[in-house]
Structures are given as structure tokens and as C-alpha cells.
CHARMM-style PDB file with segment names, atoms N, HN, CA, C and O in Angstrom:
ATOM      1  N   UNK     1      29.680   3.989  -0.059  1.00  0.00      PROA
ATOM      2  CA  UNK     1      28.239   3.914  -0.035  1.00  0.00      PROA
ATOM      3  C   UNK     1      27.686   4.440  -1.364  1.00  0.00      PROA
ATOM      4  O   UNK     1      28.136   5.403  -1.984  1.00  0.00      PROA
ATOM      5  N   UNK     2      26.390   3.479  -1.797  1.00  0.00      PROA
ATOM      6  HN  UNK     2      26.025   2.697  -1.293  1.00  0.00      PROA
ATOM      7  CA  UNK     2      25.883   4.184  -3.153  1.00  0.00      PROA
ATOM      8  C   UNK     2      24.986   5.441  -2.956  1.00  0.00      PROA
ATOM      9  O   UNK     2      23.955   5.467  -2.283  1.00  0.00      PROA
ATOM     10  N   UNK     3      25.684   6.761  -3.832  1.00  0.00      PROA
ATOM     11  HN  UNK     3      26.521   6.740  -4.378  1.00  0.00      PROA
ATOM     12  CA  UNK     3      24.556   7.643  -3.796  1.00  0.00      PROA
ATOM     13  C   UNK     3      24.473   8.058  -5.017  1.00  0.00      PROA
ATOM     14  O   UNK     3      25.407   8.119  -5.816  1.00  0.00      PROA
ATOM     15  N   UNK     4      23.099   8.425  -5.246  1.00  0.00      PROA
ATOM     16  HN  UNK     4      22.340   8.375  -4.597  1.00  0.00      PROA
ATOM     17  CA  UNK     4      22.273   8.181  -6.795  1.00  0.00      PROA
ATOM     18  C   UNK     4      22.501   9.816  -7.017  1.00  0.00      PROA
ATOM     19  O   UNK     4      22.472  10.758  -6.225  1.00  0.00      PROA
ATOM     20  N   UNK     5      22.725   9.738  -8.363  1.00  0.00      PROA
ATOM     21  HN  UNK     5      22.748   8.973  -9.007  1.00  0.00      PROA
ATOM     22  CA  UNK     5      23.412  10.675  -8.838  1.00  0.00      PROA
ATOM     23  C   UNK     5      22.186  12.071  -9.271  1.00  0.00      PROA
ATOM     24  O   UNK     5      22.432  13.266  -9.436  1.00  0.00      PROA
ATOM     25  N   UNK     6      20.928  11.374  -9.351  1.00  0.00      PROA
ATOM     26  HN  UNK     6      20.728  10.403  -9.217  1.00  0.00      PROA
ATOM     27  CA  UNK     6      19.999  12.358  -9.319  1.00  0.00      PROA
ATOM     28  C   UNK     6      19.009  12.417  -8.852  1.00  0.00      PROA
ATOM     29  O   UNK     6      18.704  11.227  -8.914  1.00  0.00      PROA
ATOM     30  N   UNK     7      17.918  13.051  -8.239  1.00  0.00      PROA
ATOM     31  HN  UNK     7      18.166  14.018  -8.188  1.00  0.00      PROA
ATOM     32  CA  UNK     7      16.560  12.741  -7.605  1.00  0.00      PROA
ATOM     33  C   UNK     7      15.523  11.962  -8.712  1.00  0.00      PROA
ATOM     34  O   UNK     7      15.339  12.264  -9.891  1.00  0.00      PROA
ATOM     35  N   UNK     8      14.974  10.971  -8.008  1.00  0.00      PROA
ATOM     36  HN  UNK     8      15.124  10.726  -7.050  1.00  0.00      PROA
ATOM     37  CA  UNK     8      13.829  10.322  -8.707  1.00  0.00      PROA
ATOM     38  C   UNK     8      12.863  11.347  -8.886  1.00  0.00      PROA
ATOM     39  O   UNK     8      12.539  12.179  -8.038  1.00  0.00      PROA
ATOM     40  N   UNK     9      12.493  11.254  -9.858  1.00  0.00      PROA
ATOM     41  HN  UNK     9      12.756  10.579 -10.546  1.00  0.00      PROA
ATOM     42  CA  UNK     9      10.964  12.450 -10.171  1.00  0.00      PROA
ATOM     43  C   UNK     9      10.046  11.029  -9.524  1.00  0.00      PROA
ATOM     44  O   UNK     9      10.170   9.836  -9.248  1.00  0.00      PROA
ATOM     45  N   UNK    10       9.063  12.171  -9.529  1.00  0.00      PROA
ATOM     46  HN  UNK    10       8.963  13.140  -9.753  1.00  0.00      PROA
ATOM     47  CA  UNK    10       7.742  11.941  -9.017  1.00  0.00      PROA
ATOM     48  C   UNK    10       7.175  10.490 -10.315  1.00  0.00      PROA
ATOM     49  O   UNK    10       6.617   9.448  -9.969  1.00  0.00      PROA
ATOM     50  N   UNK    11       7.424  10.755 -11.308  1.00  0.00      PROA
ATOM     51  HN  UNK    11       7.877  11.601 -11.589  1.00  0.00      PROA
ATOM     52  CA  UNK    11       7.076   9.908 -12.635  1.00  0.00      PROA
ATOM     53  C   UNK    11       7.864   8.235 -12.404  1.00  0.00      PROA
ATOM     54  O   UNK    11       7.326   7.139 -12.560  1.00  0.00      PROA
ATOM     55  N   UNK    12       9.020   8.481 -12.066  1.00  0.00      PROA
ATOM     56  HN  UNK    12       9.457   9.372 -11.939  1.00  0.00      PROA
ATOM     57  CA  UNK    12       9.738   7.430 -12.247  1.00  0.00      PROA
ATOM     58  C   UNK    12       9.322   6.642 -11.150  1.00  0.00      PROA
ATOM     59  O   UNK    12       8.996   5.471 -11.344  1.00  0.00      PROA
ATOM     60  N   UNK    13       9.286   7.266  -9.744  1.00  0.00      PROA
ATOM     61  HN  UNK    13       9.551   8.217  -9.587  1.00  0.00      PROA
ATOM     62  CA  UNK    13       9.086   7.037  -8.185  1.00  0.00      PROA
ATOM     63  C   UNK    13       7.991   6.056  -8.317  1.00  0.00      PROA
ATOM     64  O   UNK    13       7.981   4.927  -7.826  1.00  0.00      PROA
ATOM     65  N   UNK    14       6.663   6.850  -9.348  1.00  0.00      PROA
ATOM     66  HN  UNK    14       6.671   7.767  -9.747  1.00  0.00      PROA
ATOM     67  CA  UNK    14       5.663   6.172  -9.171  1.00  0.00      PROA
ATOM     68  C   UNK    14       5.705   4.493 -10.415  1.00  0.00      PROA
ATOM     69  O   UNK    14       5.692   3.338  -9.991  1.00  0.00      PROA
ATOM     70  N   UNK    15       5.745   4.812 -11.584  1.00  0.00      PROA
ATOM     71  HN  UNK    15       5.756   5.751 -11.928  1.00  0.00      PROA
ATOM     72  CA  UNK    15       6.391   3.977 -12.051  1.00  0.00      PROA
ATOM     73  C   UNK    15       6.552   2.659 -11.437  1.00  0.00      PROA
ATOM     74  O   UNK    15       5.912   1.625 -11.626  1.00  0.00      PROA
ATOM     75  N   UNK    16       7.396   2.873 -10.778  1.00  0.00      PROA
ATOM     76  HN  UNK    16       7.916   3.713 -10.625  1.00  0.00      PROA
ATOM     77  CA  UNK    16       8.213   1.270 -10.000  1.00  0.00      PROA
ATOM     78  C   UNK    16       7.125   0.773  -9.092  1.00  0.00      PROA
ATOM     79  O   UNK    16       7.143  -0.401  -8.722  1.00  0.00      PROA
ATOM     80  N   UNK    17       6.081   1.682  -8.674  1.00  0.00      PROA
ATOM     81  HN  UNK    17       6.066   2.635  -8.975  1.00  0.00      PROA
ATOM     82  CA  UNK    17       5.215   1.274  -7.598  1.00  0.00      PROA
ATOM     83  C   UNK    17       3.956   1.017  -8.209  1.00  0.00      PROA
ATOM     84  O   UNK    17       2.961   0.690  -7.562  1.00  0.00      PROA
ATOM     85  N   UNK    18       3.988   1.183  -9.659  1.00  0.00      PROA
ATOM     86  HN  UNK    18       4.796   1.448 -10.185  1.00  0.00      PROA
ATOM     87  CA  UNK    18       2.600   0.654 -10.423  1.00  0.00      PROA
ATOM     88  C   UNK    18       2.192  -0.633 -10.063  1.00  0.00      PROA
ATOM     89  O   UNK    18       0.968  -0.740  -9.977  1.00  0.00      PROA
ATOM     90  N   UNK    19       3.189  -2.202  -9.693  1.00  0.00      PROA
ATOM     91  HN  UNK    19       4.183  -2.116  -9.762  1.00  0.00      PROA
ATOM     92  CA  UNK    19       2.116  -2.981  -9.274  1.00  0.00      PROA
ATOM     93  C   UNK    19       2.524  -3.546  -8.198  1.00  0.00      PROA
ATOM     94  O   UNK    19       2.921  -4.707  -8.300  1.00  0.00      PROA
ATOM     95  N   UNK    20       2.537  -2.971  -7.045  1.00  0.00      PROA
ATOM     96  HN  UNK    20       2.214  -2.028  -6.962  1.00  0.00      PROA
ATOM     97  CA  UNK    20       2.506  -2.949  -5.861  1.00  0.00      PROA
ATOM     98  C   UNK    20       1.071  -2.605  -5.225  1.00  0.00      PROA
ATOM     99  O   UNK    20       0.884  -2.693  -4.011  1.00  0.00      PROA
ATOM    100  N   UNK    21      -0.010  -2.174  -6.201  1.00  0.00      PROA
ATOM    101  HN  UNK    21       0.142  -2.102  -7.187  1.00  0.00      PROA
ATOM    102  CA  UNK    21      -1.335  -2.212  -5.328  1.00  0.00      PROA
ATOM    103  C   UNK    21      -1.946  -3.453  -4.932  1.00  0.00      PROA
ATOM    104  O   UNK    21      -1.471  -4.307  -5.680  1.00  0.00      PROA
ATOM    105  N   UNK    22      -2.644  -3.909  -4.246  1.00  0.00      PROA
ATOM    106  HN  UNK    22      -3.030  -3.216  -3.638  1.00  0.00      PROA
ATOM    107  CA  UNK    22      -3.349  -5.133  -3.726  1.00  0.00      PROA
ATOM    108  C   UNK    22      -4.197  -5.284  -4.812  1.00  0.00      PROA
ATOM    109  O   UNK    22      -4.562  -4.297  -5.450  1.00  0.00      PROA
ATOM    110  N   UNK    23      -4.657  -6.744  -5.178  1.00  0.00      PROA
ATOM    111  HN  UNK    23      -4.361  -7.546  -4.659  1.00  0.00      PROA
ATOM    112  CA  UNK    23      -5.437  -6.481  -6.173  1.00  0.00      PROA
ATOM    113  C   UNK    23      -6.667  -7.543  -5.464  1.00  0.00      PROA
ATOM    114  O   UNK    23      -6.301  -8.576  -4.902  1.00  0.00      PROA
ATOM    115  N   UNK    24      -7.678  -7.292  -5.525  1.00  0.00      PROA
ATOM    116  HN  UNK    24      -7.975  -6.453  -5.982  1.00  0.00      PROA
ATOM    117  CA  UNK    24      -9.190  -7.473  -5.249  1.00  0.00      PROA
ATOM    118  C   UNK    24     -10.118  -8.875  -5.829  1.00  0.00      PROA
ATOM    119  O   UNK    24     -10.571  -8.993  -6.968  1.00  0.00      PROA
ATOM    120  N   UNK    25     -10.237  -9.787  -4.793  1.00  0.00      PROA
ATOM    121  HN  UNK    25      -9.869  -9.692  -3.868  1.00  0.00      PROA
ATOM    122  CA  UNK    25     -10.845 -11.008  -5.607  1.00  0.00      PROA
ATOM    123  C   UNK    25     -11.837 -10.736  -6.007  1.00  0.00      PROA
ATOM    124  O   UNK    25     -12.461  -9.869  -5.395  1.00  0.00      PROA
ATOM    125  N   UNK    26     -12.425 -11.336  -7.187  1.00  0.00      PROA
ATOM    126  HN  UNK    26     -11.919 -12.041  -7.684  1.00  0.00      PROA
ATOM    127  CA  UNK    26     -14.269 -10.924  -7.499  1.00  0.00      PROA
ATOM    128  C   UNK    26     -14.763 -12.451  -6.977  1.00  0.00      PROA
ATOM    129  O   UNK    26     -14.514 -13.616  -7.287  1.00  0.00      PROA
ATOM    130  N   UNK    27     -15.810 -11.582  -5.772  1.00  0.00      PROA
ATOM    131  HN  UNK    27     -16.012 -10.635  -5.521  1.00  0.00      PROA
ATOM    132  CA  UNK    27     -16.734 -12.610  -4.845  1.00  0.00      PROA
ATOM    133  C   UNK    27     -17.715 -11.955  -5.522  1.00  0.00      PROA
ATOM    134  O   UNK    27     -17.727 -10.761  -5.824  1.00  0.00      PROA
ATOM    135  N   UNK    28     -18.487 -12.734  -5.735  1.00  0.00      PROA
ATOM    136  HN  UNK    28     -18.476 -13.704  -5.490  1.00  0.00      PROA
ATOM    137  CA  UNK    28     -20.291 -12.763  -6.207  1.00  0.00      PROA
ATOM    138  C   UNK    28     -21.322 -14.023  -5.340  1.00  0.00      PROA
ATOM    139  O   UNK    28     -21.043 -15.133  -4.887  1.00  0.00      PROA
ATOM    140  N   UNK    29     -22.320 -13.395  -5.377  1.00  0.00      PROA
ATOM    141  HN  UNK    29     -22.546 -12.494  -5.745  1.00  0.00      PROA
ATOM    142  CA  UNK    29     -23.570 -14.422  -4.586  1.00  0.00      PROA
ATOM    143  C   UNK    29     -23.960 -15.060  -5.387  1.00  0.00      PROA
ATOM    144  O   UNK    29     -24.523 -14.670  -6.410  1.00  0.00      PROA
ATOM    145  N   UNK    30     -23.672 -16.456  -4.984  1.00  0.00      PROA
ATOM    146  HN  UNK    30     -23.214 -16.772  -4.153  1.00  0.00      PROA
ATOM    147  CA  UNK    30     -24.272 -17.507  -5.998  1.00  0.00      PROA
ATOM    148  C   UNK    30     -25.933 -17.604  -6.318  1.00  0.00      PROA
ATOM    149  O   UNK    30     -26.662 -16.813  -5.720  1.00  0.00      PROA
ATOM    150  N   UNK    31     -26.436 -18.426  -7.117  1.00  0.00      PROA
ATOM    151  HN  UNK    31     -25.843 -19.069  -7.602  1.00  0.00      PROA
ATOM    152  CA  UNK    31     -27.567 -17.970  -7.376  1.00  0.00      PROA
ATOM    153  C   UNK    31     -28.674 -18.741  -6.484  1.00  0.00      PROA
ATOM    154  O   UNK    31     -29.696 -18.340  -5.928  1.00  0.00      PROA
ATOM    155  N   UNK    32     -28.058 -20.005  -6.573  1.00  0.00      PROA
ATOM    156  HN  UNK    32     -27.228 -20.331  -7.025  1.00  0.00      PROA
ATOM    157  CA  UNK    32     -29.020 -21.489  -5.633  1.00  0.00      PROA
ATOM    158  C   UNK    32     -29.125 -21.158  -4.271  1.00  0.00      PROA
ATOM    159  O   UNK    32     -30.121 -20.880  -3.604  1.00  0.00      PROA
ATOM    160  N   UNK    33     -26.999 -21.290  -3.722  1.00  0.00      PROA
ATOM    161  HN  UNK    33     -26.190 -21.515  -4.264  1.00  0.00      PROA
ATOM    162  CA  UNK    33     -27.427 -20.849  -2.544  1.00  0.00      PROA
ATOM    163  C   UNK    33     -27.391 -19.437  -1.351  1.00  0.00      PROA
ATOM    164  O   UNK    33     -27.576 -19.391  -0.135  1.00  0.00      PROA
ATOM    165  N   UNK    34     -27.057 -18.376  -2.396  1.00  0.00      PROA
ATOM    166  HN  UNK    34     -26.907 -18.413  -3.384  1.00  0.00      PROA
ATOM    167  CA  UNK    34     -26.878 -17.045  -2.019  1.00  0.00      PROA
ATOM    168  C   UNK    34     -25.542 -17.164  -1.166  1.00  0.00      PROA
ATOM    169  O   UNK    34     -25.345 -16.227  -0.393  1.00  0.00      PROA
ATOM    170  N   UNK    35     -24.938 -17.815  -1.185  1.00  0.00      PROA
ATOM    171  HN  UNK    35     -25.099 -18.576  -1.813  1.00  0.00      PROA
ATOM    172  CA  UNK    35     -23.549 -18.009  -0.270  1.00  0.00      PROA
ATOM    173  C   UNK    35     -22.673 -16.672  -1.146  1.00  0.00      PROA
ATOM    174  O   UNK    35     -23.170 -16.083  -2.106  1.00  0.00      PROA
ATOM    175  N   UNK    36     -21.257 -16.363  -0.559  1.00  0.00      PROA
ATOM    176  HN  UNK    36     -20.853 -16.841   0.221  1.00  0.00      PROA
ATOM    177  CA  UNK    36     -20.184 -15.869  -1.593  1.00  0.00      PROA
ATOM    178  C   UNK    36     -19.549 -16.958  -2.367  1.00  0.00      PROA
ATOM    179  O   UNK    36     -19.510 -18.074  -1.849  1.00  0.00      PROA
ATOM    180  N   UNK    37     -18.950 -16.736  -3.769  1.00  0.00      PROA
ATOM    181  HN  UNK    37     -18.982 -15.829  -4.190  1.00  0.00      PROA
ATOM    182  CA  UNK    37     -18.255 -17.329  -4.487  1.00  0.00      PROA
ATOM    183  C   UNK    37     -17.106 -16.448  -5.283  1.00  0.00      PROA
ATOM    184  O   UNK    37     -17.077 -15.217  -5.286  1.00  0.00      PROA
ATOM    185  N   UNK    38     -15.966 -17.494  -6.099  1.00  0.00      PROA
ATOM    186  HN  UNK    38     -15.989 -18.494  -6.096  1.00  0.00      PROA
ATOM    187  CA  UNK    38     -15.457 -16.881  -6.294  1.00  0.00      PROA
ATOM    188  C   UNK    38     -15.704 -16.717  -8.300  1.00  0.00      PROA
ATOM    189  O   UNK    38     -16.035 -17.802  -8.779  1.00  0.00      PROA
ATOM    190  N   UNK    39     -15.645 -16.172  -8.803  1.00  0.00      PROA
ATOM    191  HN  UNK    39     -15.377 -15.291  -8.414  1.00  0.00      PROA
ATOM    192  CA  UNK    39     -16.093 -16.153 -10.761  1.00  0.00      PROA
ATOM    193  C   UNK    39     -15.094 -16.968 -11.114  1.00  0.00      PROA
ATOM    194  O   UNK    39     -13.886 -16.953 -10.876  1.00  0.00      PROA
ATOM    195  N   UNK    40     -16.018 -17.911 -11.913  1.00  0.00      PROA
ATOM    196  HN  UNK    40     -16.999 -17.923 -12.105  1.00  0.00      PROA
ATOM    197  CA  UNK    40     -15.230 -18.466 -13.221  1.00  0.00      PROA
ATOM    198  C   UNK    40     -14.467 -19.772 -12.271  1.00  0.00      PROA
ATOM    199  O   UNK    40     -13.424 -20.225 -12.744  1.00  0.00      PROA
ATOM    200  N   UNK    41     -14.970 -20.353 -10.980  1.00  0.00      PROA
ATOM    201  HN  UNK    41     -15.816 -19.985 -10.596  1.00  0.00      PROA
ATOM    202  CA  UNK    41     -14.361 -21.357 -10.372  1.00  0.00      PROA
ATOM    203  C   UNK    41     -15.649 -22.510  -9.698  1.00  0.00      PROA
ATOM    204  O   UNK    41     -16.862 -22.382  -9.531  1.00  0.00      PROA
ATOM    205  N   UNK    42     -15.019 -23.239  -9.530  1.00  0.00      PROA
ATOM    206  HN  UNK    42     -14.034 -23.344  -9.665  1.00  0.00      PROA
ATOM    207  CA  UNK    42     -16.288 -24.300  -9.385  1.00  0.00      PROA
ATOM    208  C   UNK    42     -16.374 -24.317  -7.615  1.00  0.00      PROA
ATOM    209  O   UNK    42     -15.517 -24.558  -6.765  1.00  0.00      PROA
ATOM    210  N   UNK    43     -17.987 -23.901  -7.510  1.00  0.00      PROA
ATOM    211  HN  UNK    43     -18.683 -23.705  -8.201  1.00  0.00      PROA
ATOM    212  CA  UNK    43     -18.778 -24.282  -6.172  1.00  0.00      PROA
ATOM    213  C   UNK    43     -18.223 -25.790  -5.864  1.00  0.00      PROA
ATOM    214  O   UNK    43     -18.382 -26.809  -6.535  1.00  0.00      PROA
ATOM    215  N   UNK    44     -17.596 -25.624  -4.769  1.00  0.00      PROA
ATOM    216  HN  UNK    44     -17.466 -24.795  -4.224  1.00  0.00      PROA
ATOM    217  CA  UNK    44     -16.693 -26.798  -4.588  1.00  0.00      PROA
ATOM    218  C   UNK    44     -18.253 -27.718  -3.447  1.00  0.00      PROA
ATOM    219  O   UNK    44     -18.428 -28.902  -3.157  1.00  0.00      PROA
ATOM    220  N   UNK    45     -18.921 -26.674  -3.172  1.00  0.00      PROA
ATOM    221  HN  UNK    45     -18.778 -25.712  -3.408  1.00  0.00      PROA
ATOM    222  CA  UNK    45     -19.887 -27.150  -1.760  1.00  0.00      PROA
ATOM    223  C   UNK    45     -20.750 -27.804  -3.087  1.00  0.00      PROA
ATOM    224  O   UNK    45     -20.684 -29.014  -2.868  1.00  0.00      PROA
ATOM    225  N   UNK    46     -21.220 -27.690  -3.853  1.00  0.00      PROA
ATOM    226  HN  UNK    46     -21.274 -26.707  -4.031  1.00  0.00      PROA
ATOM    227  CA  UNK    46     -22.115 -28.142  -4.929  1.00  0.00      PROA
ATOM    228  C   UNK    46     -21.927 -28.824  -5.889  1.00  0.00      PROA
ATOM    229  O   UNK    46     -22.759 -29.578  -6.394  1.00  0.00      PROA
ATOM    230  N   UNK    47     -20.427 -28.579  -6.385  1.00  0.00      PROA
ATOM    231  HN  UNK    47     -19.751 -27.966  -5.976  1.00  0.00      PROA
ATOM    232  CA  UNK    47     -19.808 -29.197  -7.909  1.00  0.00      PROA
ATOM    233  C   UNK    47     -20.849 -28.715  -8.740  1.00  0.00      PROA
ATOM    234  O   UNK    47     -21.308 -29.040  -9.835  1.00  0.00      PROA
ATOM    235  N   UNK    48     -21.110 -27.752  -7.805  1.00  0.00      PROA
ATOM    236  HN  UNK    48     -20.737 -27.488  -6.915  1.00  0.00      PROA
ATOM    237  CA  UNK    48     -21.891 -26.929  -9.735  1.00  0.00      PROA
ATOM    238  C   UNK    48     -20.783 -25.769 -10.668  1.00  0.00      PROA
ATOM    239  O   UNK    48     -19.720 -25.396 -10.171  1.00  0.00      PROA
ATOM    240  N   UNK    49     -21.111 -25.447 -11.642  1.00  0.00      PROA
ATOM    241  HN  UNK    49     -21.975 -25.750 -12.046  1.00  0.00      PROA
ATOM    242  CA  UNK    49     -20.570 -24.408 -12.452  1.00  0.00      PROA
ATOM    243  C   UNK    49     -21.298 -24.327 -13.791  1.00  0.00      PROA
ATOM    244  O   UNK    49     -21.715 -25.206 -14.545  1.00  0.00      PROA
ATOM    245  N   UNK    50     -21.321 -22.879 -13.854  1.00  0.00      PROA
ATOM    246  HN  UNK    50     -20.982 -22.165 -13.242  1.00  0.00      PROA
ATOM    247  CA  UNK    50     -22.338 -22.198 -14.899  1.00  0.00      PROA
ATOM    248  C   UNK    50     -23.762 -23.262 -15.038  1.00  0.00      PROA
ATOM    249  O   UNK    50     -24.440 -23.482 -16.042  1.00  0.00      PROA
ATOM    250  N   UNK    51     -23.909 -23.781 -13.711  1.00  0.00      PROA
ATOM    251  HN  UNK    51     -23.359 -23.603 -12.896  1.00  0.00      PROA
ATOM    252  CA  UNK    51     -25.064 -24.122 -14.203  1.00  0.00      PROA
ATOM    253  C   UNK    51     -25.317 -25.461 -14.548  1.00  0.00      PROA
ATOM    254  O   UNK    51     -26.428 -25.893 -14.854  1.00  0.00      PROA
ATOM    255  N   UNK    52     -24.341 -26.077 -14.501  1.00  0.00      PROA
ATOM    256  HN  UNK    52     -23.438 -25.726 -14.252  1.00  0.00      PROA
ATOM    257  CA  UNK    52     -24.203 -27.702 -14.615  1.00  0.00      PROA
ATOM    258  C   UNK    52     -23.383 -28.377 -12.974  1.00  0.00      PROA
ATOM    259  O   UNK    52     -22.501 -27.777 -12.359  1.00  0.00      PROA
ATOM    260  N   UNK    53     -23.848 -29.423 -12.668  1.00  0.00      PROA
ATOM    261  HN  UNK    53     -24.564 -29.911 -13.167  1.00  0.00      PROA
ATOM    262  CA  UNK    53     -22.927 -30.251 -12.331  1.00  0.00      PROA
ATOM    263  C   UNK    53     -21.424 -31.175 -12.422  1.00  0.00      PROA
ATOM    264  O   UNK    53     -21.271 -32.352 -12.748  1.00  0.00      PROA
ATOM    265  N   UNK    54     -20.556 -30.294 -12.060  1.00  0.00      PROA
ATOM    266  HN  UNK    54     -20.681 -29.338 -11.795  1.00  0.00      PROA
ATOM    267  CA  UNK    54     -19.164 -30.786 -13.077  1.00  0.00      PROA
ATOM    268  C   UNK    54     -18.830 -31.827 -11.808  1.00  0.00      PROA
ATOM    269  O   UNK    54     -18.774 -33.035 -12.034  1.00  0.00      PROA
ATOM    270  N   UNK    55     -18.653 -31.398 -10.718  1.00  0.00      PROA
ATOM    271  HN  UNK    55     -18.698 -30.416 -10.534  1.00  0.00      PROA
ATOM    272  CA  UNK    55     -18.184 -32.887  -9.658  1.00  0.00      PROA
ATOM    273  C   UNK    55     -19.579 -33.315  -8.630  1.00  0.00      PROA
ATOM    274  O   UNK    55     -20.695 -32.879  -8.347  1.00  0.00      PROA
ATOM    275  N   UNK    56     -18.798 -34.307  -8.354  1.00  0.00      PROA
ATOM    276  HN  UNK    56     -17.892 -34.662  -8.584  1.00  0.00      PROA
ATOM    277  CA  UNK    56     -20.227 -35.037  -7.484  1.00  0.00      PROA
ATOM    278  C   UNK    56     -19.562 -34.178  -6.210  1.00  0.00      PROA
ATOM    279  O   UNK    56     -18.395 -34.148  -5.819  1.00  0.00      PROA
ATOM    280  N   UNK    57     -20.979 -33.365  -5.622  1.00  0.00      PROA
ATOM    281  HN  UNK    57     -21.927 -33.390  -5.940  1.00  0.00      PROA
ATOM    282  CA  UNK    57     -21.037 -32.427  -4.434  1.00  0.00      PROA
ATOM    283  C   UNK    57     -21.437 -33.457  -3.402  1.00  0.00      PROA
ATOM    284  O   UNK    57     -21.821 -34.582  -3.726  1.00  0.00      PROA
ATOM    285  N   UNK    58     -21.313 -32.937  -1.827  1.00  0.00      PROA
ATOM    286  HN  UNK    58     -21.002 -32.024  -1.564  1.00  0.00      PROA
ATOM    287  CA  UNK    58     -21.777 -33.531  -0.828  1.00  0.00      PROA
ATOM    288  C   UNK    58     -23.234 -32.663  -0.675  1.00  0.00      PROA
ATOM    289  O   UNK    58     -23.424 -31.466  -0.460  1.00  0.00      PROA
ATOM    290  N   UNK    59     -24.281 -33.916  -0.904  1.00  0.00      PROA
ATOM    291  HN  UNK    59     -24.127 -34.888  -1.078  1.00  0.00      PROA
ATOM    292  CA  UNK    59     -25.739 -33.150  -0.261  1.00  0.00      PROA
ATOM    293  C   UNK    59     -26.189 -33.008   0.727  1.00  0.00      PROA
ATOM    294  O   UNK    59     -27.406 -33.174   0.815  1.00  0.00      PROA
ATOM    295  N   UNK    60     -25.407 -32.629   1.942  1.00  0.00      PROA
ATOM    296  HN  UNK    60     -24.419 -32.494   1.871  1.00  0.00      PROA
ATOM    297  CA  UNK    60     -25.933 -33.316   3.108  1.00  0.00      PROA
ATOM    298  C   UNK    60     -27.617 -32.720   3.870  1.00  0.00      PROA
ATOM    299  OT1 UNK    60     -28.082 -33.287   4.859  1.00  0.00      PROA
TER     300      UNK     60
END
């Protein structure tokens, strides 16, 4: 059986677990229709982005 020849410090321990945190989508309220969105991706309900029309949206 493997046994490690010295205790992990606290430094190293953490180290390995630096990106193991969850990381957090950025939702923002759009401006037209106050819905959530996600930054820097296109309102798929609108085909708007920054402010232009990039795809033809459903108007219903």
C-alpha cells in the first residue's frame, strides 16, 4: 500500500484545491425586457445584442 512519506502542509493541501471552487455565471437584467441574461451572449428570445439585431427573433 502507498504511504506518503510526509504530511501535506496546509500550503500544498490548499494549492491542489485552488480550482475546485464553483465558478458563478454573470446574469444581468436586460434592458428592453428586464428578463435575466447571460453577458457578452446573444438574447436568443430577441436576436438582439449590444443593441442591434444580429438574428431574426420570434415577435410573438
Amino acid at each position: 500500500m502507498a504511504v506518503p512519506k510526509s504530511k501535506t502542509s496546509k500550503s500544498k493541501r490548499n494549492m491542489r484545491r485552488a480550482h475546485d471552487a464553483l465558478t458563478v455565471e454573470n446574469w444581468v437584467e436586460d434592458k428592453n425586457t428586464g428578463e435575466a441574461k447571460r453577458r457578452h451572449h446573444i438574447d436568443l428570445k430577441t436576436g438582439m445584442y449590444k443593441g442591434r439585431q444580429v438574428i431574426a427573433g420570434s415577435n410573438d
